[in-house]
Residue frames as a rotation matrix with the C-alpha (Angstrom) as fourth column:
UNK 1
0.758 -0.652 0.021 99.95
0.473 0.572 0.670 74.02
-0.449 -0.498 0.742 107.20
UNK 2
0.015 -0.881 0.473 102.05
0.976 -0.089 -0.197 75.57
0.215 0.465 0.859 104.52
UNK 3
0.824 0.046 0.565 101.06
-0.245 -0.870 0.428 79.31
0.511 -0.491 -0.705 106.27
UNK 4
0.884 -0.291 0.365 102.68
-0.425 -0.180 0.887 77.96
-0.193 -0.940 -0.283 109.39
UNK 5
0.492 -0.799 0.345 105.28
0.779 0.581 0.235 76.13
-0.389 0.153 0.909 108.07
UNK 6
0.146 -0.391 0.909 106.43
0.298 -0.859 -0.417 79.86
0.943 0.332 -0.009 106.11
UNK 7
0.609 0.328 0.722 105.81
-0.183 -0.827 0.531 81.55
0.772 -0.456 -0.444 109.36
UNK 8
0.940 -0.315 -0.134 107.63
0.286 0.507 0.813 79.56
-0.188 -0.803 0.566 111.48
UNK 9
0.039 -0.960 0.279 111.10
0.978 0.094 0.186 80.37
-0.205 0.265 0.942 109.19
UNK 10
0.643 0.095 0.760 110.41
0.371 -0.907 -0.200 84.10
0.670 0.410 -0.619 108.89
UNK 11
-0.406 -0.812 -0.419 112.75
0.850 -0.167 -0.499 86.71
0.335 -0.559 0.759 111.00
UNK 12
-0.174 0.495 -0.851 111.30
0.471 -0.717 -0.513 89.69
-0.865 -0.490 -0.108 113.31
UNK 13
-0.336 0.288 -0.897 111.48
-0.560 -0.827 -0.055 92.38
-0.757 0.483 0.439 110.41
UNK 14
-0.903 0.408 -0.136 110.03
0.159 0.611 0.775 89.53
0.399 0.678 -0.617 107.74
UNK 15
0.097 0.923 -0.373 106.79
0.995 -0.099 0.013 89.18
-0.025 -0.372 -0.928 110.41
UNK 16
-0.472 -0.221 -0.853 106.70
0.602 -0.788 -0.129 92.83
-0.644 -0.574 0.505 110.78
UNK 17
-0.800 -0.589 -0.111 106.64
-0.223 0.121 0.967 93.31
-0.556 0.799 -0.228 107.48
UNK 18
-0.707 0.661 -0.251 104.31
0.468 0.703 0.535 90.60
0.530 0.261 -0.807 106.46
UNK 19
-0.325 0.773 -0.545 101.58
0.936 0.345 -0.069 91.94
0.134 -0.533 -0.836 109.17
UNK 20
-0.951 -0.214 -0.222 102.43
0.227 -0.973 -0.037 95.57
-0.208 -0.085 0.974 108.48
UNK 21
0.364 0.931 -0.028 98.70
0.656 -0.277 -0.702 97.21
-0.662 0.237 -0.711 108.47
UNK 22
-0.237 -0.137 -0.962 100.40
-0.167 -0.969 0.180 100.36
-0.957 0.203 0.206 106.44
UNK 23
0.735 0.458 0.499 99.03
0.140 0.617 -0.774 100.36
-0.663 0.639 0.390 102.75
UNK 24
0.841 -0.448 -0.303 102.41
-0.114 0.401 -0.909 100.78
0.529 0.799 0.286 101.42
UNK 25
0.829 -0.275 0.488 105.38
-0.540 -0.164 0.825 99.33
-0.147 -0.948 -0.284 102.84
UNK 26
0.521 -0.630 -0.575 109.20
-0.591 0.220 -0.776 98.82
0.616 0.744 -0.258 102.19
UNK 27
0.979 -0.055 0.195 111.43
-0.132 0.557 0.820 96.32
-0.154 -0.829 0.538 103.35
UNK 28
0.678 -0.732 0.062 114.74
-0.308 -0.361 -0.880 97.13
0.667 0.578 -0.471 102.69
UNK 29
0.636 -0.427 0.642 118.21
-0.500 0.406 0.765 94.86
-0.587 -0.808 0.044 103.53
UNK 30
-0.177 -0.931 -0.320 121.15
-0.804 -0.051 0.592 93.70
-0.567 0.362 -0.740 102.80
UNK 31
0.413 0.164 -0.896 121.72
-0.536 0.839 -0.094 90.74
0.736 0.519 0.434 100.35
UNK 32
-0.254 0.142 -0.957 120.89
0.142 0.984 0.108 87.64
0.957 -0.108 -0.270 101.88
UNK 33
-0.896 0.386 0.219 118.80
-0.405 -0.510 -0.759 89.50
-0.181 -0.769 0.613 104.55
UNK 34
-0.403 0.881 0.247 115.22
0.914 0.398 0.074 87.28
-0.033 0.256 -0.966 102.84
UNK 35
-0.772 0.275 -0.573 113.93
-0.579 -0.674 0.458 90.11
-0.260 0.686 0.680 101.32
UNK 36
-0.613 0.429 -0.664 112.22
-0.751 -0.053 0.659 88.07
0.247 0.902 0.354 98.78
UNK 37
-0.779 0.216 -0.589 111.35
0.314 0.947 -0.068 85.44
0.543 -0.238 -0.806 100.87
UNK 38
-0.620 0.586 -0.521 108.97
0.246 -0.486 -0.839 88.20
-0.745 -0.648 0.157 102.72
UNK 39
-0.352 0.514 -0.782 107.43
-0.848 -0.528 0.035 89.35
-0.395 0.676 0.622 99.46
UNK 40
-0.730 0.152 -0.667 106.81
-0.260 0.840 0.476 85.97
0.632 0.521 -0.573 98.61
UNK 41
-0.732 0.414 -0.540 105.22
0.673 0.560 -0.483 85.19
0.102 -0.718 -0.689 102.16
UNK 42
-0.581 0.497 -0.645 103.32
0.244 -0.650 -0.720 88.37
-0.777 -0.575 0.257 102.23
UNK 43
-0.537 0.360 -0.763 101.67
-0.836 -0.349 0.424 87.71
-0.113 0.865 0.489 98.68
UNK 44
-0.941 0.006 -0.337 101.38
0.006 1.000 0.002 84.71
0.337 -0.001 -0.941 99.37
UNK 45
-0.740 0.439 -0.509 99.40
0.530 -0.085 -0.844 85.23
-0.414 -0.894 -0.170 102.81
UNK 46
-0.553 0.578 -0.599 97.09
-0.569 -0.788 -0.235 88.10
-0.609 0.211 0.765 100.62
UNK 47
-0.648 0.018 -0.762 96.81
-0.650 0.508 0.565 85.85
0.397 0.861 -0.317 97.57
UNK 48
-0.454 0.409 -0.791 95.01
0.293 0.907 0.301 83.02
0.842 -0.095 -0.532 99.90
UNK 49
-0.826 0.254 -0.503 93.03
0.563 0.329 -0.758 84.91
-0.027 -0.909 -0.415 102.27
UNK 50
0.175 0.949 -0.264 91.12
0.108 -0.285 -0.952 86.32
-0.979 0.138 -0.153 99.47
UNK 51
0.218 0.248 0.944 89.92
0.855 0.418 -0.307 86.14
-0.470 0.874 -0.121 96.08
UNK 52
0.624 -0.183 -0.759 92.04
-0.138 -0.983 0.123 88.75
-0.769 0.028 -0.639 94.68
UNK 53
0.738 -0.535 0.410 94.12
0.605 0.257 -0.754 89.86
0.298 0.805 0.514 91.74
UNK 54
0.749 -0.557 -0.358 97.70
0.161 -0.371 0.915 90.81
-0.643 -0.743 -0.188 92.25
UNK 55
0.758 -0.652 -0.012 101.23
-0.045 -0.034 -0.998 91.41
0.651 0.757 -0.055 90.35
UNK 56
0.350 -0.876 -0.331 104.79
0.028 -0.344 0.939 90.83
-0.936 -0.338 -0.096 91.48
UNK 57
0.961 -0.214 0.174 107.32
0.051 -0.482 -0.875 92.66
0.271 0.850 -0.452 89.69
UNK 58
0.120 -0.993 0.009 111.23
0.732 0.095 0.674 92.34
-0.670 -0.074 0.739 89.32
UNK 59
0.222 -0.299 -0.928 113.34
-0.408 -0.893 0.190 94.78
-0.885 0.337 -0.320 87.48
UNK 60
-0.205 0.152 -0.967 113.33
-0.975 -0.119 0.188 92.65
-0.087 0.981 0.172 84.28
UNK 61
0.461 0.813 -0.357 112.49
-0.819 0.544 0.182 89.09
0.342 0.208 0.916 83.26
UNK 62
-0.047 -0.685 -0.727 115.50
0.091 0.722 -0.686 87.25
0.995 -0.098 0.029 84.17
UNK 63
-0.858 0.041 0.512 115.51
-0.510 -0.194 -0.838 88.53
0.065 -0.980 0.188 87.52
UNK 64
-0.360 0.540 0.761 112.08
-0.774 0.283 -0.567 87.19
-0.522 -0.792 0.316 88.02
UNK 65
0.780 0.087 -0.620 112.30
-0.237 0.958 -0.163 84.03
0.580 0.274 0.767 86.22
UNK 66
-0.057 -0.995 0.076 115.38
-0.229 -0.061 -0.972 83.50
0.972 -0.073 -0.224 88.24
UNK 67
-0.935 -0.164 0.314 114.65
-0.251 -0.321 -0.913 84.86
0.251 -0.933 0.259 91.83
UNK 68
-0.655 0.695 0.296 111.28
-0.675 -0.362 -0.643 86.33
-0.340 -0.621 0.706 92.41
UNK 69
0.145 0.968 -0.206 109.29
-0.967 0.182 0.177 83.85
0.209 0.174 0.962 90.71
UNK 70
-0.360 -0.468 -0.807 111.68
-0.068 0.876 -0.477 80.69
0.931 -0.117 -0.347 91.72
UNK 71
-0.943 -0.026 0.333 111.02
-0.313 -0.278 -0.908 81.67
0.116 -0.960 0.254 95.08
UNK 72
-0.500 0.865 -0.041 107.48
-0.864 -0.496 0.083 82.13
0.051 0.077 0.996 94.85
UNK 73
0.300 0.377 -0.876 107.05
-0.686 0.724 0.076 78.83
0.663 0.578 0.476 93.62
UNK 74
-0.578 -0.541 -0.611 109.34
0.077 0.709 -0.701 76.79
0.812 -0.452 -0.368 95.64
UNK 75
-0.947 0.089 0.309 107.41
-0.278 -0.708 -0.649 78.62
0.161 -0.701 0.695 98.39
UNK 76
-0.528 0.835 -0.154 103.62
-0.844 -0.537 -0.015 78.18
-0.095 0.122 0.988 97.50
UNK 77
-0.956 -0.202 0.212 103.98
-0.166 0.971 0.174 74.70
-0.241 0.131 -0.962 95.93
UNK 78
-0.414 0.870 0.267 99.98
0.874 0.299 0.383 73.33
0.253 0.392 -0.884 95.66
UNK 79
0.127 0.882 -0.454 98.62
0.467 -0.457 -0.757 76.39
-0.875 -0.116 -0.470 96.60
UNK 80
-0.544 0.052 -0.837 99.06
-0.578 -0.747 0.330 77.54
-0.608 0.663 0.436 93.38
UNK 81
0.648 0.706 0.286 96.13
-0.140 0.480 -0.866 75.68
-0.749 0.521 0.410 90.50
UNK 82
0.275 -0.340 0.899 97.88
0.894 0.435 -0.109 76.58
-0.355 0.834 0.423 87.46
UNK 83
-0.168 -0.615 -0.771 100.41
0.107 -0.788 0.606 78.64
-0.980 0.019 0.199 85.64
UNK 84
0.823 0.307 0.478 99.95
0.527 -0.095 -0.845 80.12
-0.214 0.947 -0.240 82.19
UNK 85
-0.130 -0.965 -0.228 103.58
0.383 -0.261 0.886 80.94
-0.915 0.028 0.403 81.00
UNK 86
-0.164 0.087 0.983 102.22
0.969 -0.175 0.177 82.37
0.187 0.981 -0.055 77.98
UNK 87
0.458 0.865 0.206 100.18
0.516 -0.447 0.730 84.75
0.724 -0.228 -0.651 80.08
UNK 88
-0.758 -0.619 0.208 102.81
-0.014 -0.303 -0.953 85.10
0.652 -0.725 0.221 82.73
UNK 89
0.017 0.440 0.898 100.15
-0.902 -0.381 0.204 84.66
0.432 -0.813 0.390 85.45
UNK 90
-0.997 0.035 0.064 99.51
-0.029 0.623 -0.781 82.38
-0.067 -0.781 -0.621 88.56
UNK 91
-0.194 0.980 0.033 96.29
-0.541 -0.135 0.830 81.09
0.818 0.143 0.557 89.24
UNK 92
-0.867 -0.147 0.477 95.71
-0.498 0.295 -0.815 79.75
-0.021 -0.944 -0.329 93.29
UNK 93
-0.986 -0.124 0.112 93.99
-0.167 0.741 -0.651 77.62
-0.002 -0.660 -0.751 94.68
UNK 94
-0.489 0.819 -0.301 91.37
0.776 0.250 -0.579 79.69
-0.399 -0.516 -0.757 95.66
UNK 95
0.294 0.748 0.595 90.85
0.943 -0.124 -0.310 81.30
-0.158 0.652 -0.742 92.56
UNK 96
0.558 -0.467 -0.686 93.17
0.185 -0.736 0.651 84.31
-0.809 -0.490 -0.324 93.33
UNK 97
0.780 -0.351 0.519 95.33
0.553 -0.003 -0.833 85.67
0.293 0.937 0.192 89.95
UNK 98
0.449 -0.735 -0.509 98.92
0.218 -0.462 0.860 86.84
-0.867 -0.497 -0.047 90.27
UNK 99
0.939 0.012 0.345 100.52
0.344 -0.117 -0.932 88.36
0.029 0.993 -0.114 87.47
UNK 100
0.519 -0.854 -0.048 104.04
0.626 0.341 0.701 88.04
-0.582 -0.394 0.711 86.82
UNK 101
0.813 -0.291 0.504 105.37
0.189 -0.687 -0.701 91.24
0.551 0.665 -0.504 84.85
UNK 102
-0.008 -1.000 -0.030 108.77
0.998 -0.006 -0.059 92.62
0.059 -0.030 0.998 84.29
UNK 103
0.286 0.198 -0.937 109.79
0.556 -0.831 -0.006 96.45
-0.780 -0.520 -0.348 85.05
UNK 104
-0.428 -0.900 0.087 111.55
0.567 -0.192 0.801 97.30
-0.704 0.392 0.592 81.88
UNK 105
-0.876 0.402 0.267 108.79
-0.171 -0.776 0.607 99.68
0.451 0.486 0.749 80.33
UNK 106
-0.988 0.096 -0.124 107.14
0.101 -0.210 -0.972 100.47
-0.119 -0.973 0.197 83.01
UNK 107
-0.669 0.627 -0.399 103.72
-0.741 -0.605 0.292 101.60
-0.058 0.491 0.869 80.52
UNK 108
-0.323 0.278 -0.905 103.42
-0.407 0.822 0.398 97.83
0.854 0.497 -0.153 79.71
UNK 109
-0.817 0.455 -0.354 102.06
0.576 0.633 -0.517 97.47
-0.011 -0.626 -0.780 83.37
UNK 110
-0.770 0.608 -0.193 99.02
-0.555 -0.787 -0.267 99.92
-0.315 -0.098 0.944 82.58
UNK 111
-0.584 0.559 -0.589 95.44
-0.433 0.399 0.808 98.07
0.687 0.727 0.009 82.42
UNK 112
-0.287 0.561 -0.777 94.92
0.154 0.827 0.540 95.99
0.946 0.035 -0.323 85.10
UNK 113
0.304 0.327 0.895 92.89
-0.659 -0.606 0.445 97.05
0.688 -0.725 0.031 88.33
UNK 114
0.174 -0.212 -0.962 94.51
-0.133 0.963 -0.236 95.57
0.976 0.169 0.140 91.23
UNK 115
0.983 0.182 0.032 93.97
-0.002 -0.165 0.986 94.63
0.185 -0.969 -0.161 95.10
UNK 116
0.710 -0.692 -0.130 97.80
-0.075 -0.257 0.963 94.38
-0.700 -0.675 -0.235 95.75
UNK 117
0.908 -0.396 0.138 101.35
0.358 0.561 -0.747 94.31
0.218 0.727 0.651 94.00
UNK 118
0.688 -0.714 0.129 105.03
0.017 0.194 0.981 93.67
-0.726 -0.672 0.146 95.30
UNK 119
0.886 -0.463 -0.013 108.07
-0.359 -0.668 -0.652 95.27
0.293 0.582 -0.758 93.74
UNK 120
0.781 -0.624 -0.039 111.26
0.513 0.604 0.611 92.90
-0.357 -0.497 0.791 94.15
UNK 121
-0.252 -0.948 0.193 114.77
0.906 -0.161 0.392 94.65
-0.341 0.274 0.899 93.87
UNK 122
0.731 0.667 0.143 112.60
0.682 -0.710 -0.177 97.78
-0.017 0.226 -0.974 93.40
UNK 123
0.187 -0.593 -0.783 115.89
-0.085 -0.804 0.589 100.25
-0.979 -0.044 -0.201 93.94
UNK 124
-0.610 -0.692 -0.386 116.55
-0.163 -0.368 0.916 98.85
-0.776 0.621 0.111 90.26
UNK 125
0.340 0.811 0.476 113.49
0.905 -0.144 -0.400 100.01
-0.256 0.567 -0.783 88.91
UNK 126
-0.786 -0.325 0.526 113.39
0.183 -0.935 -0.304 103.63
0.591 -0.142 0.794 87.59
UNK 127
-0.962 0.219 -0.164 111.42
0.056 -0.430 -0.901 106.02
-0.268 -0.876 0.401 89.63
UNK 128
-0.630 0.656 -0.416 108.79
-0.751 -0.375 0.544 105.98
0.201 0.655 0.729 86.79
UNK 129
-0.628 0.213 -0.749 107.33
-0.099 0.932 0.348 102.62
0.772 0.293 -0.564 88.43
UNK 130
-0.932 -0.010 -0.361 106.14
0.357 0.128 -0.925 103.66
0.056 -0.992 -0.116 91.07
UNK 131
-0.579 0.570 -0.583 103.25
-0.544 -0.803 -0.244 106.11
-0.607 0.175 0.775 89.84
UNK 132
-0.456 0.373 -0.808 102.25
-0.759 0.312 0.572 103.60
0.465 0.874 0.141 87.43
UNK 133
-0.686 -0.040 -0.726 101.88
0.336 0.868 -0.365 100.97
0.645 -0.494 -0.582 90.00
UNK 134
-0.968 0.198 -0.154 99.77
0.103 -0.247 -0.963 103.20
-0.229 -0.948 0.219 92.11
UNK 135
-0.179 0.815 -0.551 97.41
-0.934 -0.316 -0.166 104.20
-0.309 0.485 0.818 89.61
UNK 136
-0.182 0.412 -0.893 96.60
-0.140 0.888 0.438 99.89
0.973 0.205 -0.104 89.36
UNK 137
-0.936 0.178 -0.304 96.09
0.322 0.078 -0.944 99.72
-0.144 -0.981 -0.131 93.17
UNK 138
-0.782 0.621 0.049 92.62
-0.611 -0.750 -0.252 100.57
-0.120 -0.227 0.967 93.22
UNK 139
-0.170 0.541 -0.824 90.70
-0.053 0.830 0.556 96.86
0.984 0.138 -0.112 93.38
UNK 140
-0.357 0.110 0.928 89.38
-0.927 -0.162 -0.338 97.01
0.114 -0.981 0.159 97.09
UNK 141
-0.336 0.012 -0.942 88.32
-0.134 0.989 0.061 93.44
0.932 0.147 -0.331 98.22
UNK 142
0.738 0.444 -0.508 85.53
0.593 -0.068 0.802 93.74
0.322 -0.893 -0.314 101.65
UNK 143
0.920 -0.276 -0.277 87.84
0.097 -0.525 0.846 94.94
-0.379 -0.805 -0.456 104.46
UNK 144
0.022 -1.000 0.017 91.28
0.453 0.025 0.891 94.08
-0.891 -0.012 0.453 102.61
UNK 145
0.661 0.712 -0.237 92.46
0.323 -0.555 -0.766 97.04
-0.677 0.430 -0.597 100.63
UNK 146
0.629 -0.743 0.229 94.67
0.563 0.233 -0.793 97.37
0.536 0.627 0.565 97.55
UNK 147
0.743 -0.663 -0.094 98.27
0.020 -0.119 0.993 97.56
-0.669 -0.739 -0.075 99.24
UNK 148
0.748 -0.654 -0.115 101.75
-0.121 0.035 -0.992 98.17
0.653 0.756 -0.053 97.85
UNK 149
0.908 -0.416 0.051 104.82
0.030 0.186 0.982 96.65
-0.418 -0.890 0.182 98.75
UNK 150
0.705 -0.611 -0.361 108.59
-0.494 -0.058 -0.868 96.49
0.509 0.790 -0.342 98.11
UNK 151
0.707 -0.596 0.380 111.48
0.211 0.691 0.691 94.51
-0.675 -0.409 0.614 98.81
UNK 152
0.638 -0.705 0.309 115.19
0.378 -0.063 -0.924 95.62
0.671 0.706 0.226 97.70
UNK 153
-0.169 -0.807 -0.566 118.70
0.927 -0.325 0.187 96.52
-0.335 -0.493 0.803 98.87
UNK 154
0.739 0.304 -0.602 119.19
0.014 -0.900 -0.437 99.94
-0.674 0.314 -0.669 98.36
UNK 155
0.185 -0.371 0.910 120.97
0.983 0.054 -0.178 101.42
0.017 0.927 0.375 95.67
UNK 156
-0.823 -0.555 -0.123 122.37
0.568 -0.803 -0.179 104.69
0.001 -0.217 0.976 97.08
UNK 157
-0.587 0.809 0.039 119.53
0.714 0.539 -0.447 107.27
-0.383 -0.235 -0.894 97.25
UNK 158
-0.932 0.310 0.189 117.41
0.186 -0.037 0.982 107.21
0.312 0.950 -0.023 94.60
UNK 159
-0.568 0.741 0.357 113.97
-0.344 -0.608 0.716 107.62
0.748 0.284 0.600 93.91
UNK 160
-0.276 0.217 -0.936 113.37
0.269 0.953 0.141 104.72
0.922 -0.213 -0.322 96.44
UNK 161
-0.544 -0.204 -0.814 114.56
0.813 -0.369 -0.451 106.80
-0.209 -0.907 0.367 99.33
UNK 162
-0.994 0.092 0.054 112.83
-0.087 -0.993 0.083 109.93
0.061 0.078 0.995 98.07
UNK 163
0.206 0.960 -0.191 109.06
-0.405 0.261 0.877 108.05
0.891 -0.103 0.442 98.30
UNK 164
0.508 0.521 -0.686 109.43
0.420 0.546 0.725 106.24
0.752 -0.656 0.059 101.47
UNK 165
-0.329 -0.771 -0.545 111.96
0.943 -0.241 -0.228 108.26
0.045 -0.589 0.807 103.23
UNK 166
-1.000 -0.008 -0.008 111.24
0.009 -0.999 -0.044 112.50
-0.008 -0.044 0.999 102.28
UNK 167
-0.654 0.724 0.219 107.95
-0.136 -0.397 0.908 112.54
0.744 0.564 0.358 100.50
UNK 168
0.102 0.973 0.209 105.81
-0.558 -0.118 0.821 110.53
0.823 -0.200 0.531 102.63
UNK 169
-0.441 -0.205 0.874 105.20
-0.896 0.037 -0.443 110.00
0.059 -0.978 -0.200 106.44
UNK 170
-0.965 0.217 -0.149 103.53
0.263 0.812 -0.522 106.73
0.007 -0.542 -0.840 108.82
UNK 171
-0.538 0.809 -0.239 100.44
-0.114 -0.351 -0.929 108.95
-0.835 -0.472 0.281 108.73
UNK 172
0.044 0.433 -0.901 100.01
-0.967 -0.209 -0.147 108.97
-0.252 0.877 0.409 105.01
UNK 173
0.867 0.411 -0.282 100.44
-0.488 0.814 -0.315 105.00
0.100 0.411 0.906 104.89
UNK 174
0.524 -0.789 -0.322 103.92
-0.133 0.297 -0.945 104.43
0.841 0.538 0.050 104.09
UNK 175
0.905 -0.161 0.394 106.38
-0.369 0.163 0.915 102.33
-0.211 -0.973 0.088 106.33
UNK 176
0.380 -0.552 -0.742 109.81
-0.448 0.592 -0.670 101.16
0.809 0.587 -0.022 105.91
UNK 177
0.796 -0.237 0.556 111.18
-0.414 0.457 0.787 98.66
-0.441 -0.857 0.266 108.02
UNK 178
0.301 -0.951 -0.066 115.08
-0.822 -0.224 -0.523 97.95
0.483 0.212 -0.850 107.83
UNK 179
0.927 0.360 0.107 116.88
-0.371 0.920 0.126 94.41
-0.053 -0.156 0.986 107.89
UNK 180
0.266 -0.871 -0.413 120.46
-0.914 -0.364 0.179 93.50
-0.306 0.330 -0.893 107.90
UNK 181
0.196 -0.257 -0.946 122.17
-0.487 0.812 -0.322 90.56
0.851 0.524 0.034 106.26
UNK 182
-0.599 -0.631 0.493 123.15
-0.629 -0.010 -0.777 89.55
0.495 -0.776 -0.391 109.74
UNK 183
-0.618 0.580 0.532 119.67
-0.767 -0.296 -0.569 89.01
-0.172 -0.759 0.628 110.71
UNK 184
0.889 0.454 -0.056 119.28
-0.446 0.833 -0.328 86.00
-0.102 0.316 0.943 108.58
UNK 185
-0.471 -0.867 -0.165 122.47
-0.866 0.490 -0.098 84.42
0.166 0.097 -0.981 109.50
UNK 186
-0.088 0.135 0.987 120.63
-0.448 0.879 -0.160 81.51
-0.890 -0.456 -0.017 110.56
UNK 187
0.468 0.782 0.412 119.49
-0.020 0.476 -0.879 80.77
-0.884 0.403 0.239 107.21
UNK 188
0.762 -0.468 -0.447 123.09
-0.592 -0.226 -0.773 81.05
0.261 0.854 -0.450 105.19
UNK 189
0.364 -0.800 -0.477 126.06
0.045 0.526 -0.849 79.68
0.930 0.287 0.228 104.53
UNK 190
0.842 -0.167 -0.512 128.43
0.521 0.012 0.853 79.90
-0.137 -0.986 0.097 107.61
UNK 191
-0.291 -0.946 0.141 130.91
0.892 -0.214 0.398 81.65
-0.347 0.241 0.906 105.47
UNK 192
0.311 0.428 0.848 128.20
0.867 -0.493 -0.070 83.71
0.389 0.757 -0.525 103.36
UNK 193
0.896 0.430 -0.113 128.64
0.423 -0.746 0.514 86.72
0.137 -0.508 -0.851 105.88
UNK 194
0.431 -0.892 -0.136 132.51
0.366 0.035 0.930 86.49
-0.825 -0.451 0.341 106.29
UNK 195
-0.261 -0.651 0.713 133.37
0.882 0.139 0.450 86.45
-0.392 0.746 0.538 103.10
UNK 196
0.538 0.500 0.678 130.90
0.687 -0.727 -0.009 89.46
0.489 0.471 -0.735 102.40
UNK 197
0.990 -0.013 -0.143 132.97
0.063 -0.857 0.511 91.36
-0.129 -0.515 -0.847 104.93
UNK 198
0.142 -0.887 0.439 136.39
0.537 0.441 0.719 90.36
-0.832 0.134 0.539 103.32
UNK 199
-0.606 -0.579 0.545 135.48
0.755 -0.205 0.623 92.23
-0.249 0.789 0.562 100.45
UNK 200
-0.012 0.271 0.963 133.49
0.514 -0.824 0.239 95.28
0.858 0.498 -0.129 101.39
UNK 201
-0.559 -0.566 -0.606 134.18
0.822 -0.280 -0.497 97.81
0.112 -0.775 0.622 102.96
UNK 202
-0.995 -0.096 -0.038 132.90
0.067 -0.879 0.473 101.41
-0.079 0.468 0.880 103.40
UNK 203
-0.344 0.919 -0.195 129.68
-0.711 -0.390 -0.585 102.81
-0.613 -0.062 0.788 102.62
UNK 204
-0.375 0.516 -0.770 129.27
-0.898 0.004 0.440 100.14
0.230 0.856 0.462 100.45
UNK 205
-0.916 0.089 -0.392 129.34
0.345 0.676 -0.651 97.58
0.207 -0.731 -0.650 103.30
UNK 206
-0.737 0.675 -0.021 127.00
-0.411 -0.472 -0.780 100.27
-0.536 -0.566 0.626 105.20
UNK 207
-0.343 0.927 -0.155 124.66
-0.921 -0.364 -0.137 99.21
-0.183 0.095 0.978 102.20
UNK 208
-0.032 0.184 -0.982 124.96
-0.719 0.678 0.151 95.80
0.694 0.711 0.111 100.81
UNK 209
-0.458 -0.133 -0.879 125.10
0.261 0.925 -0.276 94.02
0.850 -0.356 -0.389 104.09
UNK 210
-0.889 0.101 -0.446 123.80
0.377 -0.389 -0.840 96.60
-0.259 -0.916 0.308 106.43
UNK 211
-0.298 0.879 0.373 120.85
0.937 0.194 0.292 97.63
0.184 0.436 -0.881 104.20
UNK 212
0.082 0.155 -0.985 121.15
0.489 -0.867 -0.095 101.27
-0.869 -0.473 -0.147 104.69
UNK 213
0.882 0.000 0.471 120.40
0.304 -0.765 -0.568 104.31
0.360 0.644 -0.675 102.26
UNK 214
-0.068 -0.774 -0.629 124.41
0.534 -0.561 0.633 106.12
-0.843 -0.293 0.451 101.74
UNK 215
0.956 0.155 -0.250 125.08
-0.009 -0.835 -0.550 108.68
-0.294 0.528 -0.797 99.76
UNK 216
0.620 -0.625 0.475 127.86
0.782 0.542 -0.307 107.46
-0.066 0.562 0.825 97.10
UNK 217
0.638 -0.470 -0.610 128.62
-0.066 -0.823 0.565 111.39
-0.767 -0.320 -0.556 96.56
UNK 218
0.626 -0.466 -0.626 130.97
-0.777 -0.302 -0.552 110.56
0.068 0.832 -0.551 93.60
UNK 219
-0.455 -0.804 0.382 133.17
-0.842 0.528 0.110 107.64
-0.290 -0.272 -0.917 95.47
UNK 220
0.491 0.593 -0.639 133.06
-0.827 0.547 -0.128 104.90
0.273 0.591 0.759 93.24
UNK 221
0.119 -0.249 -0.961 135.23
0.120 0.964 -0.235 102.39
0.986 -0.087 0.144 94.48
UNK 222
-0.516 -0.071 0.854 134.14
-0.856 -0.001 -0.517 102.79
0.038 -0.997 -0.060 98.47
UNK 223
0.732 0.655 -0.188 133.09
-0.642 0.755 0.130 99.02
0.227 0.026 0.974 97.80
UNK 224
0.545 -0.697 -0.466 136.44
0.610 0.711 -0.350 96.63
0.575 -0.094 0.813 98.18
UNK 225
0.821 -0.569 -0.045 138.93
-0.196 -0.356 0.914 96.91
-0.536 -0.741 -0.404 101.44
UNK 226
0.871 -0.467 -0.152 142.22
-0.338 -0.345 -0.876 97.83
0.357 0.814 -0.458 99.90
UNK 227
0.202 -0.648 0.734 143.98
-0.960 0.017 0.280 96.54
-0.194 -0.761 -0.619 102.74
């Protein structure tokens, strides 16, 4: 019930997303575009349709005490058994482990072998997280094989855009799929969207509400309408 009851509030590029077959895949959108609410549903959805170990990761602990693991929770509710805040990990229902780790030294995520793990706000990761994160992918589980995902506005383009955008194609795995704050108007404020366009303008609109990779180029304040 608590599948369908996620699935039912999700938005085309959330399902998309969530059902993507590719084994790594980004999901990249403006703020307040549910981002995290996909990475939540799409760990979720892995987490409980097999006995697997996993990791989400934020770009430091506050962020995911805050966000990605508030979410998570609010989200999961009983499917989760028991938490070990000492441990940072999750423990499901059905015997599944999620480990809750922070991005800020990227080394400290070396050790564990793992069928999937979901990068939140990944643009403010460095670029060094990514390699490290691949080389723990490598826990296969029957037919369902270790997968990487991400979820993040962009952040002009960075290393983010240079892995899922230049380096590597749909053939080699990798998918991004593109979301705009717009597309989850149902699920904000009635102002949330106005007011975001009251005070940005510019390529930094293009990214923070349109979810698009811009090239900043040196213009630091193409972010507030002067007008």
């Amino acid at each position: 019930m608590r599948e369908v009851t996620i699935r039912a509030k999700l938005t085309p590029a959330q399902s998309h997303f969530i059902d993507s077959p590719s084994q790594f895949v980004a999901l990249i959108g403006g703020v307040g575009s549910g981002k995290t609410y996909g990475g939540v549903a799409k760990a979720l959805e892995r987490s409980m349709e097999v006995v697997c170990d996993g990791m989400m990761i934020a770009p430091t602990y506050r962020m995911l005490k805050d966000s990605t693991l508030r979410t998570f929770k609010a989200l999961a509710g009983d499917c989760i058994a028991e938490e070990s805040k000492s441990d940072m990990r999750l423990t499901m229902a059905n015997g599944s482990h999620i480990l809750c780790r922070s991005a800020e030294d990227p080394d400290h995520l070396r050790g564990p072998s793992l069928n999937w793990a979901w990068l939140d706000e990944a643009a403010y990761m460095t670029e060094y997280i990514w390699p490290v994160v691949l080389g723990r992918l490598r826990d296969a589980v029957g037919e369902f094989k270790p997968m990487g995902f991400v979820t993040c506005t962009p952040k002009g383009m960075n290393w983010l855009y240079d892995v899922f955008v230049k380096q590597h194609t749909p053939e080699e795995g990798y998918e991004v799929i593109h979301t705009t704050t717009y597309d989850n108007k149902a699920n904000l404020d009635s102002n949330y969207i106005q007011n975001l366009e009251q005070g940005y303008s510019g390529k930094y609109l293009a990214q923070e509400i349109k979810g698009e990779f811009v090239a900043f180029e040196g213009l630091i304040y193409d972010m507030f309408d002067e007008g």
